[in-house]
C-alpha positions as CSV (number, residue, x, y, z in Angstrom):
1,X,-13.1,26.3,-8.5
2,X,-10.8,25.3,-6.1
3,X,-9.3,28.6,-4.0
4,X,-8.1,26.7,-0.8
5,X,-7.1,23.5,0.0
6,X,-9.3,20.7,1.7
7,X,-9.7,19.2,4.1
8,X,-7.7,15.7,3.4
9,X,-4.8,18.0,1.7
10,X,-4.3,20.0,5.4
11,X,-4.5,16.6,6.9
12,X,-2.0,15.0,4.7
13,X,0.2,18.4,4.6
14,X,0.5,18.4,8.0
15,X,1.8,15.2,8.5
16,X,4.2,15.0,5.8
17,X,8.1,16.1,5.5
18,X,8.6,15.3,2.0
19,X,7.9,19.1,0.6
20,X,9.2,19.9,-2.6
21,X,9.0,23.4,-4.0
22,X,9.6,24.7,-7.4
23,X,8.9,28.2,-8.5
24,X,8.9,29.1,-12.0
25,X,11.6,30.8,-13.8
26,X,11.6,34.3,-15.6
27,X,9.1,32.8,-18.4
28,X,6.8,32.1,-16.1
29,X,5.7,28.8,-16.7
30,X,9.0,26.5,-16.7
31,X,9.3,25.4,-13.2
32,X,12.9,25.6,-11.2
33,X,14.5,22.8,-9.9
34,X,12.7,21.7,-7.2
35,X,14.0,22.4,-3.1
36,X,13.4,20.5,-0.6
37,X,12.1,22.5,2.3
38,X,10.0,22.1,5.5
39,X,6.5,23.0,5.8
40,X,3.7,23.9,8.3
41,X,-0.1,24.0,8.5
42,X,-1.5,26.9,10.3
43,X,-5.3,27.6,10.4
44,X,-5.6,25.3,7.6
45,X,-3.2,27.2,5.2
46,X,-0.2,26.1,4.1
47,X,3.3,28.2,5.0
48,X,6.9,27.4,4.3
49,X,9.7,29.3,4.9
50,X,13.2,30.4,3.7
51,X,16.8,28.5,5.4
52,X,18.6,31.5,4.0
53,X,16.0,34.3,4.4
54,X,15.0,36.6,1.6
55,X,18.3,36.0,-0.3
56,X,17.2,32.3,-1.2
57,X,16.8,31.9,-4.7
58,X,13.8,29.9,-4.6
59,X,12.1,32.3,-2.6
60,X,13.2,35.1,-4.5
61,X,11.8,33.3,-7.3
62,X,8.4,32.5,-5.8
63,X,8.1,36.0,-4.7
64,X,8.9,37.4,-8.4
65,X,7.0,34.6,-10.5
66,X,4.0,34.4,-7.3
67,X,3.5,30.8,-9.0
68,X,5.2,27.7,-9.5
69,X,4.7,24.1,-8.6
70,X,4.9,22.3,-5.3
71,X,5.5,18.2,-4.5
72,X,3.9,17.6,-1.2
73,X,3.0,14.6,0.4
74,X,3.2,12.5,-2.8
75,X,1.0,14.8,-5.2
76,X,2.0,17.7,-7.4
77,X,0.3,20.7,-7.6
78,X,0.2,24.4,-9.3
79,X,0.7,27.1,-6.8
80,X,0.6,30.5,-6.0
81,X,2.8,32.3,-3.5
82,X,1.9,35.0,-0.9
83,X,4.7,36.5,1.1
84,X,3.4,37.0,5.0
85,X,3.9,40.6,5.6
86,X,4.1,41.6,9.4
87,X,2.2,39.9,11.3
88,X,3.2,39.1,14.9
89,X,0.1,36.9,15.5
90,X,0.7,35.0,12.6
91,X,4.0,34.5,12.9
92,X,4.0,33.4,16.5
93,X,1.9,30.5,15.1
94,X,4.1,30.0,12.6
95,X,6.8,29.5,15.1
96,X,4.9,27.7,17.2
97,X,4.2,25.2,14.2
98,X,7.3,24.6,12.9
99,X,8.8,23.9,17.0
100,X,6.0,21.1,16.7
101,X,6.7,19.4,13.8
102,X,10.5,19.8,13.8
103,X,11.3,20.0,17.2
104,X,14.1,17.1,17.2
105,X,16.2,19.1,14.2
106,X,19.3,20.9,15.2
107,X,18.1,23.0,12.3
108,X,15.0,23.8,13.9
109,X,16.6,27.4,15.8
110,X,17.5,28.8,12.6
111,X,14.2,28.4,11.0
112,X,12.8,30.8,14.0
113,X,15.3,33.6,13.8
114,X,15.2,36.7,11.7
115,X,16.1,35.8,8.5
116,X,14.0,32.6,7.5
117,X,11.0,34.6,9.5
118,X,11.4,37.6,6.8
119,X,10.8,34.8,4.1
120,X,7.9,32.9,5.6
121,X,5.1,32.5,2.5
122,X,1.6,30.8,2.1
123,X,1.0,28.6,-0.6
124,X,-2.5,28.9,-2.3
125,X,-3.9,26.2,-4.9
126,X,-3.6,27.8,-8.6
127,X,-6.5,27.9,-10.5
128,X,-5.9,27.6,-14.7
């Protein structure tokens, strides 16, 4: 039973820019339309974070359902989401993360503030 991802999956998640997130709706097993969004590897976990903070509806989503379905670096998978509550440490290397892999985006400022911070979540393999 898979409760992490591997290895090749950080490797390959940490590379790519083609994440794809989909949350499932109030029935809890039709998946939303999917968002493109940018994602990070931190100690070998997986985080992604809200453009338009806690008032996104995919997040808002993600946080009700805490499953869905993500695209990411040409493979689907089933997902659960954790919201990152405060935690300075953890978000500094979130930060630090996303400055790395995005640091040539004019939308890379927002991603730090405040408001996308508030919505930062891990994503967890789901086991049927």
């Amino acid at each position: 039973m898979q409760t992490n991802w591997t290895q090749e999956q950080i490797g390959a998640f940490a590379k790519s820019d083609d994440f794809y997130i989909s949350p499932f709706y109030s029935d809890g097993k039709t998946p939303g339309t999917p968002t493109w969004i940018w994602s990070v590897v931190v100690d070998n976990n997986l985080y992604v974070r809200a453009y338009n903070g806690r008032n996104s509806r995919w997040y808002q989503s993600a946080i009700e359902q805490k499953a869905g379905k993500i695209k990411l670096a040409g493979e689907e998978y089933d997902v659960i989401f954790q919201p990152i509550d405060n935690d300075p440490a953890l978000t500094e290397k979130i930060d630090e993360a996303y400055k790395e892999k995005y640091s040539n985006s004019r939308y890379l400022p927002p991603m730090l503030e405040k408001g996308p911070v508030s919505a930062t979540v891990k994503i967890l393999p789901r086991n049927e």
